[in-house]
N, CA, C and O atoms as a Tinker XYZ file with bonds, in Angstrom:
   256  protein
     1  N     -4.490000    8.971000  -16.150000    73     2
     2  CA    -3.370000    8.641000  -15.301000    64     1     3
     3  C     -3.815000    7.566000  -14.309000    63     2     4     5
     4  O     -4.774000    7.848000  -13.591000    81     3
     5  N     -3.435000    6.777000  -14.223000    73     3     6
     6  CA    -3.519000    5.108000  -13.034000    64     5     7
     7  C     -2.659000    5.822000  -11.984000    63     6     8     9
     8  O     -1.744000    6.639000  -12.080000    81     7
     9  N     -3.509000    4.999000  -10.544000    73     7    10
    10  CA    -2.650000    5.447000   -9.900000    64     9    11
    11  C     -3.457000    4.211000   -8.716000    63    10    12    13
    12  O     -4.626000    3.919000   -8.971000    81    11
    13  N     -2.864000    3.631000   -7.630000    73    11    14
    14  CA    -3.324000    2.567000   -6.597000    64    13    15
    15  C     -3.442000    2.640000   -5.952000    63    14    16    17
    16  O     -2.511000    3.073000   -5.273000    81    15
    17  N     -4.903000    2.275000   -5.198000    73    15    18
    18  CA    -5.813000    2.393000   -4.206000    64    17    19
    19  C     -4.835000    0.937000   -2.994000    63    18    20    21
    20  O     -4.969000   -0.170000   -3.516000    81    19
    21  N     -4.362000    0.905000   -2.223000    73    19    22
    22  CA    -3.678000    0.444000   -1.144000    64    21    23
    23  C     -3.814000    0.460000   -0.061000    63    22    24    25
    24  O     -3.156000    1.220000    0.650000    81    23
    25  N     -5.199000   -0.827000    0.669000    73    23    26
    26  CA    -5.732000   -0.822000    2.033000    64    25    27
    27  C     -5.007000   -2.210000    2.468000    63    26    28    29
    28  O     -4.754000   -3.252000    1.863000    81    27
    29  N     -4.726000   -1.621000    4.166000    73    27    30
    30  CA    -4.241000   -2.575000    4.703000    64    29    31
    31  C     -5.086000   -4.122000    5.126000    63    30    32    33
    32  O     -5.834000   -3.586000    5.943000    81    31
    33  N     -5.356000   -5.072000    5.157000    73    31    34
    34  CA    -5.650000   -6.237000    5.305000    64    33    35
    35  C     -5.975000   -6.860000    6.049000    63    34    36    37
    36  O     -7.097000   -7.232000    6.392000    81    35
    37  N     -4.377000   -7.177000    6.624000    73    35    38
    38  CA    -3.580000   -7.918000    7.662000    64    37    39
    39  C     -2.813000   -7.184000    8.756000    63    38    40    41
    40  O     -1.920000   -6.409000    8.414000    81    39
    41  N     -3.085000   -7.363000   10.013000    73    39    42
    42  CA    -2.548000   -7.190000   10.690000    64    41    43
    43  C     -0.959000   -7.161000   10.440000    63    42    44    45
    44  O     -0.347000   -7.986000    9.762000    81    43
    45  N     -0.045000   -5.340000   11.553000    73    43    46
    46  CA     1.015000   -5.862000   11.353000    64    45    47
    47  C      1.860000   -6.338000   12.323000    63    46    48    49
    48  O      3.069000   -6.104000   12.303000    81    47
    49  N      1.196000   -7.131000   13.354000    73    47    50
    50  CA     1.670000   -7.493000   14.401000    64    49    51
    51  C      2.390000   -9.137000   13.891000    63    50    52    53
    52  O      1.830000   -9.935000   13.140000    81    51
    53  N      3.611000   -9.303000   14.476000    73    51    54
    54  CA     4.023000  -10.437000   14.066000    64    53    55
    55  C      4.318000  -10.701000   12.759000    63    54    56    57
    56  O      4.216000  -11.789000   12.192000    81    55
    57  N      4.812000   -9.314000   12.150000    73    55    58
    58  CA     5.660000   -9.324000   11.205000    64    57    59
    59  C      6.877000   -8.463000   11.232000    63    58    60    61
    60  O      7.131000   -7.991000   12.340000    81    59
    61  N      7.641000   -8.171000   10.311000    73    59    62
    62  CA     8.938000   -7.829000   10.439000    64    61    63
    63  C      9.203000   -6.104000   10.885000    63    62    64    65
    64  O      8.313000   -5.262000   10.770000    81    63
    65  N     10.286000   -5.867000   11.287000    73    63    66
    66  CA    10.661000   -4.533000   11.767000    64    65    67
    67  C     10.398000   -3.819000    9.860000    63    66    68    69
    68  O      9.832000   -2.735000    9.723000    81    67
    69  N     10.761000   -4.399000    8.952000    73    67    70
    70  CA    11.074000   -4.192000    7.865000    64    69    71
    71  C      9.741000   -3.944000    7.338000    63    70    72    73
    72  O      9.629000   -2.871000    6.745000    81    71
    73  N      8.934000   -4.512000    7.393000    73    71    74
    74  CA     7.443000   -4.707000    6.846000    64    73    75
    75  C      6.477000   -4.164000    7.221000    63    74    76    77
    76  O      5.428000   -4.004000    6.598000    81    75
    77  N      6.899000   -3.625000    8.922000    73    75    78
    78  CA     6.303000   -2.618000    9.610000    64    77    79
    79  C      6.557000   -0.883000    9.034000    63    78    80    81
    80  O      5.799000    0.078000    8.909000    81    79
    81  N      7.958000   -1.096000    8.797000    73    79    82
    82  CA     8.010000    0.561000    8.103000    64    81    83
    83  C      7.551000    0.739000    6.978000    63    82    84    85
    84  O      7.045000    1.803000    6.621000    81    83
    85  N      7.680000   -0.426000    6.161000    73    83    86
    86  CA     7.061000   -0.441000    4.544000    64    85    87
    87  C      5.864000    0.231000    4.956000    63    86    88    89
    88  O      5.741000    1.449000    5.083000    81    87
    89  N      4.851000   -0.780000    5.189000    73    87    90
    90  CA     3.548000   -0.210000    5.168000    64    89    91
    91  C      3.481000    1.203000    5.646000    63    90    92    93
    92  O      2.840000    1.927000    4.884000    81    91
    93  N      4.115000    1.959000    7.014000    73    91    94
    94  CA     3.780000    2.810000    7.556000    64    93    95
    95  C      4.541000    4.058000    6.764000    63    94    96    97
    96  O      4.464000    5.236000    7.114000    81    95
    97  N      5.209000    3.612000    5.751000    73    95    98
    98  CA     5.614000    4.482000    4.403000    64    97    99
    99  C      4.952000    4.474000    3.646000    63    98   100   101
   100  O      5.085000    5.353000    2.796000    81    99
   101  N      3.733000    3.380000    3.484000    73    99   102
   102  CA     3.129000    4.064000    2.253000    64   101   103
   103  C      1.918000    4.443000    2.958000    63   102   104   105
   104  O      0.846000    4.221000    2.394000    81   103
   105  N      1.928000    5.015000    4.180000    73   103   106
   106  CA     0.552000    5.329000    4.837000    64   105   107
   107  C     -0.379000    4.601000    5.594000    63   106   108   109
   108  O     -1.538000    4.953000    5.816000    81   107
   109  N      0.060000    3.774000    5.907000    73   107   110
   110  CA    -1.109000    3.041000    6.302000    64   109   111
   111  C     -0.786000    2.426000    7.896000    63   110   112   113
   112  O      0.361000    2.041000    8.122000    81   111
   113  N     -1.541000    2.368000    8.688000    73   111   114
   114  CA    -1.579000    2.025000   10.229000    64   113   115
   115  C     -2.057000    1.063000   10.766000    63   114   116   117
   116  O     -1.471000    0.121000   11.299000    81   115
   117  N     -3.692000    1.351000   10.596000    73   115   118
   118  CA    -4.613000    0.584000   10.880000    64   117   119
   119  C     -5.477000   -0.360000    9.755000    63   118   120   121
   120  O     -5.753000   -0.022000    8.605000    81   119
   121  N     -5.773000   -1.464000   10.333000    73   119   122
   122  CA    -6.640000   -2.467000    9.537000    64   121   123
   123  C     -7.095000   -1.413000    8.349000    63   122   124   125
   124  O     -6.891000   -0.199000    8.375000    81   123
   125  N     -7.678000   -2.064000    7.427000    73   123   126
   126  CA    -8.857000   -1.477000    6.456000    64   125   127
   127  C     -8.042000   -0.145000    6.327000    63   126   128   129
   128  O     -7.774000   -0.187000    5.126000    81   127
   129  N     -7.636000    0.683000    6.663000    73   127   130
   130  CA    -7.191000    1.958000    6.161000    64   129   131
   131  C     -6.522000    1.783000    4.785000    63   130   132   133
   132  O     -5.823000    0.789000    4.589000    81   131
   133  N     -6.729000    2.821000    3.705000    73   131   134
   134  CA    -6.568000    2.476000    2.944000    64   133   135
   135  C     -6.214000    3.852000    2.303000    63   134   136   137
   136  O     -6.710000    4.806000    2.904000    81   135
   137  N     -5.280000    4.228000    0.947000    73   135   138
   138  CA    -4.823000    5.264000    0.600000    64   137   139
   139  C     -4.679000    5.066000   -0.728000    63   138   140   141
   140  O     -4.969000    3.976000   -1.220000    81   139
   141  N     -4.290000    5.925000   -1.352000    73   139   142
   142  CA    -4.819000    6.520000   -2.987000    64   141   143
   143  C     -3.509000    6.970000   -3.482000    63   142   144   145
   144  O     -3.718000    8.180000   -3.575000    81   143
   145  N     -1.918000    6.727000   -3.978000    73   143   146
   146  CA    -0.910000    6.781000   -4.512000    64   145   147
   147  C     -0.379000    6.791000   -6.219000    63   146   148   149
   148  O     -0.789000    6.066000   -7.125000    81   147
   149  N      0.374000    7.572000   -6.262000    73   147   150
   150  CA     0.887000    7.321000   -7.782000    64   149   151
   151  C      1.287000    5.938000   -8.182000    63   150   152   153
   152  O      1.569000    5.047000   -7.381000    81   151
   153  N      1.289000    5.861000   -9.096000    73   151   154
   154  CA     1.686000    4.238000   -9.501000    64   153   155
   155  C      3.245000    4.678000  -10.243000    63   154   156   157
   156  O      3.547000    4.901000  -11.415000    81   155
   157  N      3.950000    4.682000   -9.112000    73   155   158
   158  CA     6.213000    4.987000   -9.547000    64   157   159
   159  C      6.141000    3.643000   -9.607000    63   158   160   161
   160  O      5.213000    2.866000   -9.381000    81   159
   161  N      7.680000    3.422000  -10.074000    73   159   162
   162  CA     8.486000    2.011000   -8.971000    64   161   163
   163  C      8.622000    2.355000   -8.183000    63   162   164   165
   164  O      7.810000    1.660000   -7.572000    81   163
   165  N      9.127000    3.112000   -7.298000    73   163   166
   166  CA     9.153000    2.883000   -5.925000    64   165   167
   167  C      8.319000    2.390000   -5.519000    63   166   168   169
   168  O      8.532000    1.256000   -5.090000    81   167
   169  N      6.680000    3.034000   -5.404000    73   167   170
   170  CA     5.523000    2.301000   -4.746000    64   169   171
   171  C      5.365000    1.343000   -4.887000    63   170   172   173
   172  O      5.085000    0.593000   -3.952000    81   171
   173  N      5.509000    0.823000   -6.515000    73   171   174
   174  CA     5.319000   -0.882000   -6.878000    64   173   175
   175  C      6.383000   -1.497000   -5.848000    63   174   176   177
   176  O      5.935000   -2.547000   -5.386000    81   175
   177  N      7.419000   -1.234000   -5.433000    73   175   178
   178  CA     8.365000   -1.575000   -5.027000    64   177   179
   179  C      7.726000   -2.049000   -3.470000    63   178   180   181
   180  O      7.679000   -3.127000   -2.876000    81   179
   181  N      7.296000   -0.732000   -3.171000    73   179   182
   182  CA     7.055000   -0.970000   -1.824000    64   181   183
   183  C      5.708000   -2.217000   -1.420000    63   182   184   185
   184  O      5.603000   -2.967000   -0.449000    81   183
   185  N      5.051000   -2.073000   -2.306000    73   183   186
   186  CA     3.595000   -2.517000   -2.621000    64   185   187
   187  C      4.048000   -3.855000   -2.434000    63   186   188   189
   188  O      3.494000   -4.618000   -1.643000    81   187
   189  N      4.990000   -4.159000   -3.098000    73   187   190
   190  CA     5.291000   -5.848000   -3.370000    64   189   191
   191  C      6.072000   -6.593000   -2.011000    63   190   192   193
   192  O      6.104000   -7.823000   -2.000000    81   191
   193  N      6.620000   -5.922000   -1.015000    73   191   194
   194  CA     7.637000   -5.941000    0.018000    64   193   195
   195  C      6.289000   -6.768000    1.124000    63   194   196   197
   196  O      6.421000   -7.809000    1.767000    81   195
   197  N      5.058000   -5.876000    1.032000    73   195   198
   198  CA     3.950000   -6.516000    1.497000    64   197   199
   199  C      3.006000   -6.568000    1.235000    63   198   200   201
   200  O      2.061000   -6.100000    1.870000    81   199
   201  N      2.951000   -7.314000   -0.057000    73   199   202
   202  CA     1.710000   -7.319000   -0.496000    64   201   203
   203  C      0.875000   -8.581000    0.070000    63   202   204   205
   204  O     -0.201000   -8.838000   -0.472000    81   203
   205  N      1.303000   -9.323000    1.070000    73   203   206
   206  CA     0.589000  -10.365000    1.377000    64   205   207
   207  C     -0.047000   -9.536000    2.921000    63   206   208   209
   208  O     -0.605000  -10.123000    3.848000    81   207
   209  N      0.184000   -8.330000    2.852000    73   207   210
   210  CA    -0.810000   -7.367000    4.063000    64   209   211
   211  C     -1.648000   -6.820000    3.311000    63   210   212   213
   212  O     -2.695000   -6.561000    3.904000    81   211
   213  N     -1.623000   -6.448000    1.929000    73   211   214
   214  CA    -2.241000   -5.471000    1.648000    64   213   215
   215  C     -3.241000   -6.172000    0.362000    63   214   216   217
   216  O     -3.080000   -7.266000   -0.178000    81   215
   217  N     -4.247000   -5.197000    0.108000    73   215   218
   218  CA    -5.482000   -5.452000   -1.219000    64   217   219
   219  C     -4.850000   -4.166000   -1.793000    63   218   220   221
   220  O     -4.595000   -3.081000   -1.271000    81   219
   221  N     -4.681000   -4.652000   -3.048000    73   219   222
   222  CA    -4.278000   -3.215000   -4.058000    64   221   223
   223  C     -5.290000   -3.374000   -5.388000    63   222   224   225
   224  O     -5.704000   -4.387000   -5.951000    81   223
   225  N     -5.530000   -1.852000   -5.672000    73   223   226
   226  CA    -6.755000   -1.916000   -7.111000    64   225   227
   227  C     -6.545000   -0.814000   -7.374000    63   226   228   229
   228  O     -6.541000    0.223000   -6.709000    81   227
   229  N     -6.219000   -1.226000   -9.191000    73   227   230
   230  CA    -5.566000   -0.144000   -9.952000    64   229   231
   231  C     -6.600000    0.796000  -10.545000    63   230   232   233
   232  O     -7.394000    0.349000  -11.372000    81   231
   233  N     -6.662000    2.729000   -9.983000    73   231   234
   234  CA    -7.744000    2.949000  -10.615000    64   233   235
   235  C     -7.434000    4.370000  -11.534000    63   234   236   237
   236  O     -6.751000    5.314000  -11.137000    81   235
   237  N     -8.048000    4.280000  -12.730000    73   235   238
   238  CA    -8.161000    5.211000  -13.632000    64   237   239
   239  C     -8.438000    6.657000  -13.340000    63   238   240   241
   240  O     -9.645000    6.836000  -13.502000    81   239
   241  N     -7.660000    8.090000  -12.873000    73   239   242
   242  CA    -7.821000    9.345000  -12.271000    64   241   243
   243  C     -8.051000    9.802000  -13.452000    63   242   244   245
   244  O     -7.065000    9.603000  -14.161000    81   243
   245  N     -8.837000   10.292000  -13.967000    73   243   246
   246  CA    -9.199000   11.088000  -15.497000    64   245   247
   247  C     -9.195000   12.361000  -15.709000    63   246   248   249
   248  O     -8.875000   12.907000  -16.765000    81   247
   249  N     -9.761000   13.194000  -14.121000    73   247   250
   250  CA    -9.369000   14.661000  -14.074000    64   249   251
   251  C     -7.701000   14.942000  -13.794000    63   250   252   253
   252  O     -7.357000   16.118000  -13.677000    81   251
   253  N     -7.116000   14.334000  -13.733000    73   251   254
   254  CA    -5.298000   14.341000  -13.728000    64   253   255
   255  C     -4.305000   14.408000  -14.871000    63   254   256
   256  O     -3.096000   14.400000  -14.640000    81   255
């Protein structure tokens, strides 16, 4: 089962009211923090809204 590793980057200061909740929906707050998610559409969804904040890497869960 794949599923995406999603650490924040970029600062989210001086970006959108919109881009601020994204991220803080898929977990994430602070710099470098980084979280471990199913790979839905939704997430892709969300993933893509800011992906110019975020490093994403797709990883293989094998006990799942």
């Amino acid at each position: 089962m794949k599923k995406l590793k999603v650490t924040l980057k970029r600062s989210l200061i001086n970006t959108s009211a919109h881009q601020r909740a994204t991220a803080r929906g898929l977990g994430l707050g602070k710099l470098n923090h980084g979280r471990v998610l199913e790979n839905t559409p939704a997430v892709r969804g969300m993933v893509k809204q800011v992906l110019h904040l975020v490093d994403v890497e797709e990883i293989d869960v094998a006990g799942e």
